[in-house]
KOLPA-485237 format. One record per residue: residue in three letters; y, x, z of N, C-alpha, C, O, CB in turn. Coordinates in steps of 0.02 Angstrom, whole numbers, padded with zeros to 5 digits, always signed. Glycine has a CB too. Layout:
REM residues N
ALAYXZYXZYXZYXZYXZ ...
//
This chain:
REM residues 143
UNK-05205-02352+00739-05141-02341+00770-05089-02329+00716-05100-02301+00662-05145-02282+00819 UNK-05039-02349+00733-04967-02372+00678-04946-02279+00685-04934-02247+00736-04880-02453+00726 UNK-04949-02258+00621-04883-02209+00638-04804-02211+00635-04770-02243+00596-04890-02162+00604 UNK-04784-02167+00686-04686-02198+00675-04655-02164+00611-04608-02191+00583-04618-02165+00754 UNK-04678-02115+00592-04644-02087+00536-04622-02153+00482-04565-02175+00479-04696-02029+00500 UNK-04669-02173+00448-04639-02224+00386-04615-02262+00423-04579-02296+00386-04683-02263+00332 UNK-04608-02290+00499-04578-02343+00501-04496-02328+00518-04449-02367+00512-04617-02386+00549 UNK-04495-02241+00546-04407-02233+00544-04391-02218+00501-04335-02193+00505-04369-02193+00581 UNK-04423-02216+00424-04435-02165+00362-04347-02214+00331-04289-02193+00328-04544-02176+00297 UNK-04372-02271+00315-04324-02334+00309-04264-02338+00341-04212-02335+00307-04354-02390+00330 UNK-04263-02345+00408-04202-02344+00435-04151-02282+00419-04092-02288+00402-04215-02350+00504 UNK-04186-02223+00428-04164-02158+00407-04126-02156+00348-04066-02143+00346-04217-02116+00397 UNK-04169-02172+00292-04120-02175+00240-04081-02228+00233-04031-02215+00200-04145-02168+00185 UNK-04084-02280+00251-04017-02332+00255-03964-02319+00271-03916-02350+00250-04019-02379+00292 UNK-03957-02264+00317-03910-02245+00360-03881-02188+00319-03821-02191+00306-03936-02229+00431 UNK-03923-02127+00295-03899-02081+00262-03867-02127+00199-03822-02095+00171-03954-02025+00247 UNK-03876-02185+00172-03848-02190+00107-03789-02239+00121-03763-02272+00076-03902-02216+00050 UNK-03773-02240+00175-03725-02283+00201-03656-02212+00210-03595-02213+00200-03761-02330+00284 UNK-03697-02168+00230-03641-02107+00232-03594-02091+00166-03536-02070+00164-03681-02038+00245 UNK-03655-02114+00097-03609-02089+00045-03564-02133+00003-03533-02120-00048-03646-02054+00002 UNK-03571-02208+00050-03528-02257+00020-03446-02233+00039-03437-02222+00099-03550-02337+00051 UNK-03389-02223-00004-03302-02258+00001-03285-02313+00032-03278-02371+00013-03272-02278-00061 UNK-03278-02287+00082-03247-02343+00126-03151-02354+00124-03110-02309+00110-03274-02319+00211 UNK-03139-02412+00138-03075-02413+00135-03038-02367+00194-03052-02378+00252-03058-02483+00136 UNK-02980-02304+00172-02979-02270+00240-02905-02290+00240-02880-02321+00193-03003-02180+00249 UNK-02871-02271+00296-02794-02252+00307-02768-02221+00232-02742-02258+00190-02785-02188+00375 UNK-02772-02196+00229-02741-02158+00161-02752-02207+00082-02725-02191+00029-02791-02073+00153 UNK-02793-02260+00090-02825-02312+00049-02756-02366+00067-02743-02402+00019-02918-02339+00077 UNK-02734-02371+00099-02678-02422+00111-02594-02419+00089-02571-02363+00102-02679-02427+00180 UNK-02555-02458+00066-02503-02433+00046-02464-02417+00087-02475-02438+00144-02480-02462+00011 UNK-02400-02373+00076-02366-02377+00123-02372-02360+00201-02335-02374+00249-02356-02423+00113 UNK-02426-02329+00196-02462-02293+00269-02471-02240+00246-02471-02233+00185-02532-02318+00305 UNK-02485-02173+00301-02500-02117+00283-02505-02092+00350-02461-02104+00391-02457-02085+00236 UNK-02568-02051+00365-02574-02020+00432-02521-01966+00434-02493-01935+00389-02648-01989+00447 UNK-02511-01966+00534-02463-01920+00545-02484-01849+00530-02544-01842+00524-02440-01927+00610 UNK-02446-01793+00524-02438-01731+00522-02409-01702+00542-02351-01707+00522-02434-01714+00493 UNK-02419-01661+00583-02368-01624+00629-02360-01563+00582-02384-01543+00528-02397-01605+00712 UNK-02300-01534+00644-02270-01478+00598-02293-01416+00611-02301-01388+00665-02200-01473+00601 UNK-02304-01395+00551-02338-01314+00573-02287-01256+00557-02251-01272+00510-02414-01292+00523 UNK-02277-01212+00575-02215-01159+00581-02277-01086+00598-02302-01083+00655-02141-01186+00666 UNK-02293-01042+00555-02308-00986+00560-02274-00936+00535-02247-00936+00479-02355-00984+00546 UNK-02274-00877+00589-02215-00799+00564-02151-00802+00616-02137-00839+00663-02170-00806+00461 UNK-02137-00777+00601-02080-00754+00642-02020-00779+00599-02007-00751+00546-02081-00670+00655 UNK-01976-00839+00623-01945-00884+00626-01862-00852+00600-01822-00836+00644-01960-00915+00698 UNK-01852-00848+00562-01797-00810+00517-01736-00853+00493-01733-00904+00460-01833-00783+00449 UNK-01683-00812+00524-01635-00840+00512-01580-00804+00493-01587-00743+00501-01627-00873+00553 UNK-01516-00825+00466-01459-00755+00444-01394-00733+00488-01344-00697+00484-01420-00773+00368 UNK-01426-00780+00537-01388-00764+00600-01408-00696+00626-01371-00648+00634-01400-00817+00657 UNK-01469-00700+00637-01525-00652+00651-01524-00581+00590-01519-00522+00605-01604-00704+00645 UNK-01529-00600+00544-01515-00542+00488-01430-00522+00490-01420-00466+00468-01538-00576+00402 UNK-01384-00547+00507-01317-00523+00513-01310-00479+00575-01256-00452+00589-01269-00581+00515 UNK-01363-00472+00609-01381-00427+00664-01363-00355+00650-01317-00321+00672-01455-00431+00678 UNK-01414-00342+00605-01439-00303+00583-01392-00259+00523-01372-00275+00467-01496-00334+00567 UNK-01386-00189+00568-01346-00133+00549-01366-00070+00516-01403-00032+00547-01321-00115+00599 UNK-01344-00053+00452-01379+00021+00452-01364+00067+00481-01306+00086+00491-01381+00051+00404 UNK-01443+00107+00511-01434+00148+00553-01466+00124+00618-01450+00156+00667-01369+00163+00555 UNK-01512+00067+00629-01517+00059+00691-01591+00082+00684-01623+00086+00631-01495-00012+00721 UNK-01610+00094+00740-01667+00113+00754-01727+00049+00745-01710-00010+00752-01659+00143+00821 UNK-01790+00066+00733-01862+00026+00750-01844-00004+00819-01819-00060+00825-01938+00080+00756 UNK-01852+00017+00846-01845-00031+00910-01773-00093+00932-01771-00139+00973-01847+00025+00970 UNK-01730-00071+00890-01679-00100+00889-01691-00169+00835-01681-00229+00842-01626-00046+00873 UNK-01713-00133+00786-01728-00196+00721-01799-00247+00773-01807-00308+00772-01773-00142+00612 UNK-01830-00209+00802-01901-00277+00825-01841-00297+00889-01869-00343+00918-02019-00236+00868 UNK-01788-00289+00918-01773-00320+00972-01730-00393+00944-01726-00444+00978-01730-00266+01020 UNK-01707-00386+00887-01675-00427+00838-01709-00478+00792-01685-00533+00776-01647-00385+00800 UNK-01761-00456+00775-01798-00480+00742-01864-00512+00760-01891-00565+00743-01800-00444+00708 UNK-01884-00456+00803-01967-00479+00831-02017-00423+00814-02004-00368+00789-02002-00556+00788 UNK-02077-00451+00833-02138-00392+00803-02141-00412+00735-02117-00468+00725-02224-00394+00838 UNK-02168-00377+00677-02153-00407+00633-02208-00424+00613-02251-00413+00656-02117-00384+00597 UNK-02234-00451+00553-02308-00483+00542-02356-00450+00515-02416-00453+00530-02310-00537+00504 UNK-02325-00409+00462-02365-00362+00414-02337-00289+00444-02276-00286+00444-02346-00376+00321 UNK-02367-00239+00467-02353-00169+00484-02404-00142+00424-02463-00152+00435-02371-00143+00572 UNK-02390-00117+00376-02436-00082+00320-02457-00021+00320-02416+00012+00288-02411-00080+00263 UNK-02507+00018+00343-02526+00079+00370-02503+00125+00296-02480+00181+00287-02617+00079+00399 UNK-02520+00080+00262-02512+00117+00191-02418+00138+00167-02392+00182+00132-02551+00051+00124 UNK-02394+00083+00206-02329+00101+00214-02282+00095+00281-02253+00044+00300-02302+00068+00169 UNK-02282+00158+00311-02254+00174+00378-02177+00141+00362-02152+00104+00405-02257+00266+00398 UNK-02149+00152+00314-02062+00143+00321-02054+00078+00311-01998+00067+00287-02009+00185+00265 UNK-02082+00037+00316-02091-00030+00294-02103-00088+00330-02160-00088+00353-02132-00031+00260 UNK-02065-00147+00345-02087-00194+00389-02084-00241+00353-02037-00244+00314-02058-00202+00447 UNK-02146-00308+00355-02125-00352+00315-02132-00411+00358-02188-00418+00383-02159-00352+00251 UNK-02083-00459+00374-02083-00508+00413-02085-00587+00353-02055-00587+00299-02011-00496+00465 UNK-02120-00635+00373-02159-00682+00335-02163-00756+00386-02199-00775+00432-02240-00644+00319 UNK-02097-00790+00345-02100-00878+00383-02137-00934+00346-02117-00941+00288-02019-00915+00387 UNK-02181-00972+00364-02212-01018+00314-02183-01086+00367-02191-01082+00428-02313-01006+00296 UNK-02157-01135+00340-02142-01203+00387-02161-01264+00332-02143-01272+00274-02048-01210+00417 UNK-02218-01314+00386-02216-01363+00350-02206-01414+00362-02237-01429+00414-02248-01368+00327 UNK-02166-01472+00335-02172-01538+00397-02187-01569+00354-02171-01575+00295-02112-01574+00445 UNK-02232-01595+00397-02281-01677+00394-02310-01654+00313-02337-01602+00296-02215-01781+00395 UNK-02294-01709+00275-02320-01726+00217-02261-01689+00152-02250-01717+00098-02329-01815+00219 UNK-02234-01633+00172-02187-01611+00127-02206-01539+00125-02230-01506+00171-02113-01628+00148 UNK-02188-01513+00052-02217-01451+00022-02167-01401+00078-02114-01414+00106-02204-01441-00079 UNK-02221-01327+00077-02212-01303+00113-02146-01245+00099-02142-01214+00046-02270-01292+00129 UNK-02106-01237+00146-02062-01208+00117-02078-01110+00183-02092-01101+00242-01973-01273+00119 UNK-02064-01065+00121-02074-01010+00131-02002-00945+00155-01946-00951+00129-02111-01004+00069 UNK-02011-00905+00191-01951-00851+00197-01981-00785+00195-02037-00780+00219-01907-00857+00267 UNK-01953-00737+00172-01981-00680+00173-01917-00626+00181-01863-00632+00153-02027-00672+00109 UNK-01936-00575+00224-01889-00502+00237-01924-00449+00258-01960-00443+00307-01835-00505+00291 UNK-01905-00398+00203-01958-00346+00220-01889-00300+00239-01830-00298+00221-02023-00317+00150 UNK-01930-00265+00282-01863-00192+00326-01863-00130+00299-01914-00109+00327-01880-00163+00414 UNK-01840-00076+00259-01846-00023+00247-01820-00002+00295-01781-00035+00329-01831-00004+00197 UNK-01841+00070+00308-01830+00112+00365-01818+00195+00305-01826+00206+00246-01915+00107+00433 UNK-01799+00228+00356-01780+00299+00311-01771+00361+00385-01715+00374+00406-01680+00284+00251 UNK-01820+00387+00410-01840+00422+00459-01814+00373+00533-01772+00375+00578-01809+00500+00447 UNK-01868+00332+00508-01853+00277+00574-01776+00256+00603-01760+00245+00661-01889+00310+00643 UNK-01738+00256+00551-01671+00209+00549-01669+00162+00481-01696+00186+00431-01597+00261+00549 UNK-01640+00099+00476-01627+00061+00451-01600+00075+00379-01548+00107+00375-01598+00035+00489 UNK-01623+00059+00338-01590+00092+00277-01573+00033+00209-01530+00037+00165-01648+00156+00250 UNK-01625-00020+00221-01600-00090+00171-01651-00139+00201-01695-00123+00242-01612-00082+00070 UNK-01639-00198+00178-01682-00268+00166-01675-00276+00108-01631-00260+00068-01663-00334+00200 UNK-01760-00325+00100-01767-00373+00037-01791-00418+00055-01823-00425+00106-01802-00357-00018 UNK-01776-00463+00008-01800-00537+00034-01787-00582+00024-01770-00577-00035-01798-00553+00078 UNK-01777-00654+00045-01733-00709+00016-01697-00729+00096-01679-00787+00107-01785-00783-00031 UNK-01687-00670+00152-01654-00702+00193-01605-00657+00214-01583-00659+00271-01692-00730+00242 UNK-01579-00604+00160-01547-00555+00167-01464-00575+00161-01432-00607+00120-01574-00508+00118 UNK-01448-00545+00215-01349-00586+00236-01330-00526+00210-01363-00477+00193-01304-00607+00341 UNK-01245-00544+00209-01198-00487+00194-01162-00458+00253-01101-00453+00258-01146-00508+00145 UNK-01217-00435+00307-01172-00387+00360-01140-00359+00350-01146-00332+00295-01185-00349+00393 UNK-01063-00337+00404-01020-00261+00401-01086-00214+00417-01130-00224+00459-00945-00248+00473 UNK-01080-00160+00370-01078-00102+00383-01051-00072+00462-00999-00076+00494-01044-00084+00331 UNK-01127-00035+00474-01083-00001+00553-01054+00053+00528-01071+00089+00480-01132+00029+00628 UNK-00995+00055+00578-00939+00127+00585-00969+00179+00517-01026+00157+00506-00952+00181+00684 UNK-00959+00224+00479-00968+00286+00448-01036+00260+00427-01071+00306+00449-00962+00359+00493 UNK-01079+00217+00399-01112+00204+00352-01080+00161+00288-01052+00106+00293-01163+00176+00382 UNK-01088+00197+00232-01087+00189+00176-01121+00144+00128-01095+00122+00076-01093+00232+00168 UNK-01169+00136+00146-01232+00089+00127-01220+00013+00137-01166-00011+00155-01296+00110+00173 UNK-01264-00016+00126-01258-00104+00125-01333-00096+00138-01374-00051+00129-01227-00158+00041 UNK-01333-00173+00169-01402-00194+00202-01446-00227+00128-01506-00221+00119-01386-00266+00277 UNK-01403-00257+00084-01450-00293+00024-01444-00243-00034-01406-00195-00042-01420-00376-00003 UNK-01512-00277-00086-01497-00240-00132-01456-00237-00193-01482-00208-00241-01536-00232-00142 UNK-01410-00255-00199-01352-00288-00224-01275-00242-00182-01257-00242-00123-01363-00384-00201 UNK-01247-00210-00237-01202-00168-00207-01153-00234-00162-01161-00295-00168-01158-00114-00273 UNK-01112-00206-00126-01060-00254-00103-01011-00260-00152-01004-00212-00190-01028-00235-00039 UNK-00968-00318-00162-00916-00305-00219-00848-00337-00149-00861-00381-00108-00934-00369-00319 UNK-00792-00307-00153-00740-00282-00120-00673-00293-00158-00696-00267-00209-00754-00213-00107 UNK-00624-00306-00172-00568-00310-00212-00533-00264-00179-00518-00270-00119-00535-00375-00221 UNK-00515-00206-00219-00481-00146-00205-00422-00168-00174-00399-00224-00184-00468-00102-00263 UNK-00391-00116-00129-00324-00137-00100-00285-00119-00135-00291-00069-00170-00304-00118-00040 UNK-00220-00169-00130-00159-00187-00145-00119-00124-00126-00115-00107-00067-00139-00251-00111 UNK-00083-00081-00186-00028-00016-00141+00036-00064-00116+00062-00117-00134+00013+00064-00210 UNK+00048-00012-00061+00091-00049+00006+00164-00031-00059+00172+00018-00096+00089+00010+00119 UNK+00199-00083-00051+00288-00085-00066+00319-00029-00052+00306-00007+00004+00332-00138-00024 UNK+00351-00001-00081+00400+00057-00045+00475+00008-00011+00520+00037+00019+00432+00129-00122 
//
């Protein structure tokens, strides 16, 4: 009686060594390139959205503006760090970052690369970036 082992022994490996041949693929062709969709992770940042944002406002006020944020750091309570990664298709990925200082759970600065030049609310002194504001002193009035 024939056994089947050596006789699928053959086919078996024909097949496995067919797996490790280069075949011509999509990406092997000129001028073609498979699609890619767009991927967008984080919370979606903008300076519309950061011109919101007042010193002095509360945590709950900054996530109603902003969102939940991505990183909450146990290690740092006063601290929010919000994190945009977007990529389309076949193009390098472009990144945003804003982290929130807080100062007894009110608003006290941003850092980041999506930090605007808000007014100041009413009787705060402070600025939202870290970069003083620069202002051209006023003009004395004519007598």
């Amino acid at each position: 009686m024939m056994r089947p082992f050596p006789a699928l022994l053959l086919p078996a490996c024909l097949a496995l060594s067919a797996c490790s041949m280069k075949l011509p693929g999509v990406d092997d062709l000129p001028g073609l390139k498979p699609y890619r969709i767009n991927v967008q992770q984080g919370n979606a940042l903008t300076q519309e959205m950061v011109a919101k944002l007042k010193p002095g406002m509360t945590r709950s006020q900054v996530r109603f503006v902003l969102g939940t944020p991505m990183v909450q750091d146990a290690f740092h309570a006063n601290r929010w760090d919000y994190v945009y990664l977007f990529t389309e298709g076949h193009k390098a990925t472009k990144s945003r970052r804003l982290t929130v200082i807080f100062d007894e759970d009110r608003l006290l600065r941003l850092e980041g690369d999506v930090v605007g030049r808000p007014s100041p609310a009413p009787g705060a002194d402070a600025p939202l970036s870290d970069t003083p504001a620069t202002a051209a002193p006023p003009k004395p009035a004519r007598p």
